[in-house]
Backbone as CSV, one residue per row, in Angstrom:
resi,resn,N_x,N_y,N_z,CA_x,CA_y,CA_z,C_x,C_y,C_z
1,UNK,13.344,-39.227,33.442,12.196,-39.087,32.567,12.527,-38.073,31.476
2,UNK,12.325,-38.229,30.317,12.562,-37.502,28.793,11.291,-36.686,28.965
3,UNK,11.769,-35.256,28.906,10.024,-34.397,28.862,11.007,-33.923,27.531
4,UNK,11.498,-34.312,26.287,11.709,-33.422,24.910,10.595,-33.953,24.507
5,UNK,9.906,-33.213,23.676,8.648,-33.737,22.127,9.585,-33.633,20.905
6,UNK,9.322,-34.703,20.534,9.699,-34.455,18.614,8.411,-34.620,17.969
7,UNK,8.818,-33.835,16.825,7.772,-34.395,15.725,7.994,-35.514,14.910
8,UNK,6.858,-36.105,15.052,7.064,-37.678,14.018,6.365,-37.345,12.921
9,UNK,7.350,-37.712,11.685,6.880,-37.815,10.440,6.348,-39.012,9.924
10,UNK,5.150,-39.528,9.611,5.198,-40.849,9.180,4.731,-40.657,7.516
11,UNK,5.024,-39.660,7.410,5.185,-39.766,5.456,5.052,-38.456,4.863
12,UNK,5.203,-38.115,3.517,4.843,-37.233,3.137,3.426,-36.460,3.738
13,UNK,3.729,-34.979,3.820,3.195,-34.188,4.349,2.232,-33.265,2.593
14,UNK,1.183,-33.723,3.307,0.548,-32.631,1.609,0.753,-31.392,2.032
15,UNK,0.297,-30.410,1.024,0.302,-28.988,1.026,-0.886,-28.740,1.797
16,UNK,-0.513,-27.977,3.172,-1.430,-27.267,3.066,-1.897,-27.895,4.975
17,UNK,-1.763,-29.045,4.737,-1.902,-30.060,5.947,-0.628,-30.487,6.823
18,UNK,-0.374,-29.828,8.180,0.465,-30.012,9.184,1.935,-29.395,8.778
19,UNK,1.691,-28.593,8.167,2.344,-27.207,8.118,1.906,-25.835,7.496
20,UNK,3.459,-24.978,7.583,2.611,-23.621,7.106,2.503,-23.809,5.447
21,UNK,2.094,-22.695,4.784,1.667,-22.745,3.306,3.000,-21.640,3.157
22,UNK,3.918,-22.212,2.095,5.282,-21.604,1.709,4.650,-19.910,1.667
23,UNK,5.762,-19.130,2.027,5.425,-17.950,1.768,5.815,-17.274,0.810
24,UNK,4.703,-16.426,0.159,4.337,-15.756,-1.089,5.272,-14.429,-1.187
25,UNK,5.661,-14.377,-2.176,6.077,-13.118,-2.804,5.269,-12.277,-2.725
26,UNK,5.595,-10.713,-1.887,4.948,-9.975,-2.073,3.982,-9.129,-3.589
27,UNK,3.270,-9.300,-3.471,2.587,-8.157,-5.091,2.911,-7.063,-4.982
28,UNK,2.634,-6.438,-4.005,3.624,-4.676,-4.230,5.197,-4.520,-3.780
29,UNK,5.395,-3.631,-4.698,6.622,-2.853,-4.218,6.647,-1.861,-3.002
30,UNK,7.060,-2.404,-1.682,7.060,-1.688,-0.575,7.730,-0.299,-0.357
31,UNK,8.964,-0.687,-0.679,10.174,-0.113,-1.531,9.873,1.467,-1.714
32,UNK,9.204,0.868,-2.747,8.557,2.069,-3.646,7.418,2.823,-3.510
33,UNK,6.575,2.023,-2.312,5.504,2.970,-2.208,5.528,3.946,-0.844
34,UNK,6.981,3.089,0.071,7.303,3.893,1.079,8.258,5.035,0.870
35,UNK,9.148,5.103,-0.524,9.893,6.176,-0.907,9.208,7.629,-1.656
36,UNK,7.639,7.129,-1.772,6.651,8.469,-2.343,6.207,9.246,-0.507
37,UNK,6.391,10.014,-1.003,6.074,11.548,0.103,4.845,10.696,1.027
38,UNK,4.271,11.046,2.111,3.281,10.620,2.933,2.420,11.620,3.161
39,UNK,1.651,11.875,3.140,0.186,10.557,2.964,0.072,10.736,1.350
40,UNK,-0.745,9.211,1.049,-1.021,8.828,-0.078,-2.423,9.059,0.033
41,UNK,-2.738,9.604,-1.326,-4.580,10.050,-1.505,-4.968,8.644,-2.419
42,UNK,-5.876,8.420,-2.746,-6.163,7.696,-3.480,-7.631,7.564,-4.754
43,UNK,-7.993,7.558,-5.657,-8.735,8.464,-6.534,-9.625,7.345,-6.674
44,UNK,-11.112,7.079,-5.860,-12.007,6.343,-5.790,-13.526,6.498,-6.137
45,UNK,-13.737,6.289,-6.635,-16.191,7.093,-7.097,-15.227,8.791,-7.438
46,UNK,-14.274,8.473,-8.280,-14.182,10.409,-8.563,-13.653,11.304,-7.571
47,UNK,-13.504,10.795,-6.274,-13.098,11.853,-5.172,-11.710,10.517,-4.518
48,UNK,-10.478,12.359,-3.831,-9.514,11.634,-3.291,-9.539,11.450,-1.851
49,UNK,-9.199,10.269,-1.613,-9.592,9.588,-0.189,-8.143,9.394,0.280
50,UNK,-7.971,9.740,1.757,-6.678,9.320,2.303,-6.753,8.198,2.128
51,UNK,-5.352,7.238,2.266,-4.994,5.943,2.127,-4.696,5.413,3.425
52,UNK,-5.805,4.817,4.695,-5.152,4.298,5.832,-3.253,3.361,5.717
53,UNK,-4.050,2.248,4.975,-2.947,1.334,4.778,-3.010,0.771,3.693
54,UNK,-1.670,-0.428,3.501,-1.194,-1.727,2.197,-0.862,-2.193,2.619
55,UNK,-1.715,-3.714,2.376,-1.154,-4.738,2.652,-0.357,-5.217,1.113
56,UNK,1.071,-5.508,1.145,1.986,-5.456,0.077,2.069,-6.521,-0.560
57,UNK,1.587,-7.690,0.215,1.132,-9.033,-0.102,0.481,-9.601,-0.863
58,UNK,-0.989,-9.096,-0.273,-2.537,-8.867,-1.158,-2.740,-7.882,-1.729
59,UNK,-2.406,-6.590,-1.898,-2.988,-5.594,-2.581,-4.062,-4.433,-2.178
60,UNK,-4.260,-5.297,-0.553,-5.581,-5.325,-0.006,-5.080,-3.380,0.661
61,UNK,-6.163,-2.546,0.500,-5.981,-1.538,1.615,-6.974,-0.795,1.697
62,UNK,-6.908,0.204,2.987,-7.965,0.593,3.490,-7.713,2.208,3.175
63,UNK,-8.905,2.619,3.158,-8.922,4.083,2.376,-10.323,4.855,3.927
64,UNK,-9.677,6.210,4.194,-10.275,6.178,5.032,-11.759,7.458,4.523
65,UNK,-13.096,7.050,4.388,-13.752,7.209,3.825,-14.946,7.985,4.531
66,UNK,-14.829,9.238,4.432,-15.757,9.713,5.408,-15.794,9.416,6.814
67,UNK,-14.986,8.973,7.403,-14.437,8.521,8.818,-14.517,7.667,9.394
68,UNK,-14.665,6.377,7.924,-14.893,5.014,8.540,-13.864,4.642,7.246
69,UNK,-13.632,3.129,8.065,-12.262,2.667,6.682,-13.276,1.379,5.742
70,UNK,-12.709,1.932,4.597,-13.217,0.957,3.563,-12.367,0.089,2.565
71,UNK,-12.620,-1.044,2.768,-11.542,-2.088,1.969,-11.924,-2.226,0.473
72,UNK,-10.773,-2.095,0.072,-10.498,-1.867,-1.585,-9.631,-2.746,-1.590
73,UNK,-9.278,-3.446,-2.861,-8.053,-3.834,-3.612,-7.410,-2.789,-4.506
74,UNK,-6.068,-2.650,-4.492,-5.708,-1.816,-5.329,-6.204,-2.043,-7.055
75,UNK,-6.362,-3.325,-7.390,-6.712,-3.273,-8.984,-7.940,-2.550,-9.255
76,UNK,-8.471,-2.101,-7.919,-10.063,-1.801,-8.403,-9.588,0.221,-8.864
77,UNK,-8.343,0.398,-8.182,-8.233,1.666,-8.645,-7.227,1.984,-9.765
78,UNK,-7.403,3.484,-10.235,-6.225,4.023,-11.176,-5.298,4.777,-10.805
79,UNK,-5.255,5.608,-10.339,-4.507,6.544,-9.406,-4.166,6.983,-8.190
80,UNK,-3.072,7.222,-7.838,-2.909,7.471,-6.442,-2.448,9.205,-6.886
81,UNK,-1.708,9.741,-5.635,-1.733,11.090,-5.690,-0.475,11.100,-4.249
82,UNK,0.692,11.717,-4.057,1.407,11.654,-2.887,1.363,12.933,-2.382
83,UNK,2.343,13.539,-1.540,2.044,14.512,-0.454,1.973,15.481,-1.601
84,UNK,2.935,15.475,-2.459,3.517,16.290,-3.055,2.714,16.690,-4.168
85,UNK,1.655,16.109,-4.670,0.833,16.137,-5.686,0.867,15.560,-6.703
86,UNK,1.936,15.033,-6.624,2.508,13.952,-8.219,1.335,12.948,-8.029
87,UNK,0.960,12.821,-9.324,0.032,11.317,-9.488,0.588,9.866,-9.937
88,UNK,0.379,8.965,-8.843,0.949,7.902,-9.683,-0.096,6.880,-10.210
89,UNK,0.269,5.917,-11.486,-1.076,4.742,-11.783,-0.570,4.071,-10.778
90,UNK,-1.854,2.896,-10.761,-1.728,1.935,-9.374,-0.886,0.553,-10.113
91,UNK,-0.765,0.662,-11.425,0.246,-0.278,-11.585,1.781,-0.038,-11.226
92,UNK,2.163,1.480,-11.247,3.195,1.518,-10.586,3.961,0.740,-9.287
93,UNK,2.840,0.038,-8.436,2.791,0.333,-6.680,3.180,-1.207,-7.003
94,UNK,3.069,-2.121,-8.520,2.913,-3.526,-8.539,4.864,-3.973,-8.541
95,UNK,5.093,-5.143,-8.079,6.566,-5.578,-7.425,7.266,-6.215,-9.272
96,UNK,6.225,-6.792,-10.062,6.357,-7.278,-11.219,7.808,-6.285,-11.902
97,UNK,8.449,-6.968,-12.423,9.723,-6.576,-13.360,8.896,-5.689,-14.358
98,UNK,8.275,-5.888,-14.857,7.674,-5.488,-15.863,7.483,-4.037,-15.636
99,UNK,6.376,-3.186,-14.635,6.568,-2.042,-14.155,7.536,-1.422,-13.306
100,UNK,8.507,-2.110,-12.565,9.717,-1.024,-11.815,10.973,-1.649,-12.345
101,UNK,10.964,-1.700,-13.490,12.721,-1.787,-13.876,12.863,-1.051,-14.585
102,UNK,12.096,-0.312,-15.294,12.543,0.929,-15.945,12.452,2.507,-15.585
103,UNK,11.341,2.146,-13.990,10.391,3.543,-13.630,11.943,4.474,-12.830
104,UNK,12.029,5.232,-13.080,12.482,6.481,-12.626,12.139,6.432,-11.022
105,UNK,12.627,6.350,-10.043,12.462,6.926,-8.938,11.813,8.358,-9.083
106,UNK,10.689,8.189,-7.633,9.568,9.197,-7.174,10.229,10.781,-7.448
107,UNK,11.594,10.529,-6.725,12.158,12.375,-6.551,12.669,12.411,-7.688
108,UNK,12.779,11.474,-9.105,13.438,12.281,-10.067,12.736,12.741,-11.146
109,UNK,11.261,12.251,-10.766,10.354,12.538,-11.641,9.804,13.976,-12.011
110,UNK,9.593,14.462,-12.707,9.313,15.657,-13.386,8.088,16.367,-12.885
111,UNK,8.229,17.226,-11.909,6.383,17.591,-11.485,5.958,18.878,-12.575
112,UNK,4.863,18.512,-12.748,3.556,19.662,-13.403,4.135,20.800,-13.205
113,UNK,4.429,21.434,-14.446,4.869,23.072,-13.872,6.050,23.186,-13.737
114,UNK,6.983,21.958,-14.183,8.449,22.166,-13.790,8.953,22.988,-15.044
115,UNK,10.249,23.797,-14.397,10.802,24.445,-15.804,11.074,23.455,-17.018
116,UNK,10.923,24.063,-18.205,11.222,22.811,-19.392,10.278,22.210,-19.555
117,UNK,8.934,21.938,-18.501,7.614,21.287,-18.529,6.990,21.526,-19.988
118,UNK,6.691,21.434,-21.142,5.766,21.566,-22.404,4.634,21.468,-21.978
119,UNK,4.074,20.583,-20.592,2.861,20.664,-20.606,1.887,21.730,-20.099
């Protein structure tokens, strides 16, 4: 007795139906948001909120908010903030050519107050 299963194809398969849905390119740079100092603050209604998590996929993350977690998308914010105090925009955190092919890595960046600083 044959106990193998195959799968039978009897024709084109649409999208979406009797398989998985191709997988997506991440939207963030993981990379890059795991090489900034830990914990990430995040600058939401005016006040900075720890950053539970990122999902790097969706954009999707949780900010932990008075001691309950609250779901944000990153486009809804402008700034983040790392251990270290450096601020980054939230387009930085995006995987697009456009923002990390020219950005300077986190540690070579210039902090507030550095000698030579003008500002």
């Amino acid at each position: 007795m044959n106990t193998t299963k195959q799968a039978a194809v009897a024709g084109p398969v649409e999208r979406g139906v009797g398989r998985l849905e191709p997988e997506r390119a991440d939207l963030l740079d993981m990379d890059y948001i795991n090489s900034l100092p830990q914990p990430l603050w995040a600058n939401h209604l005016r006040a900075w909120w720890p950053v539970h998590d990122i999902d790097v996929k969706t954009g999707m993350l949780r900010i932990d908010a008075c001691g309950l977690l609250d779901v944000l998308h990153i486009g809804g914010l402008l700034k983040f903030r790392d251990d270290s105090g450096t601020e980054h925009h939230a387009d930085d955190f995006y995987a697009e050519s456009e923002s990390w092919v020219n950005r300077e890595p986190p540690n070579v960046r210039a902090k507030p107050g550095a000698v030579g600083d003008s500002a």
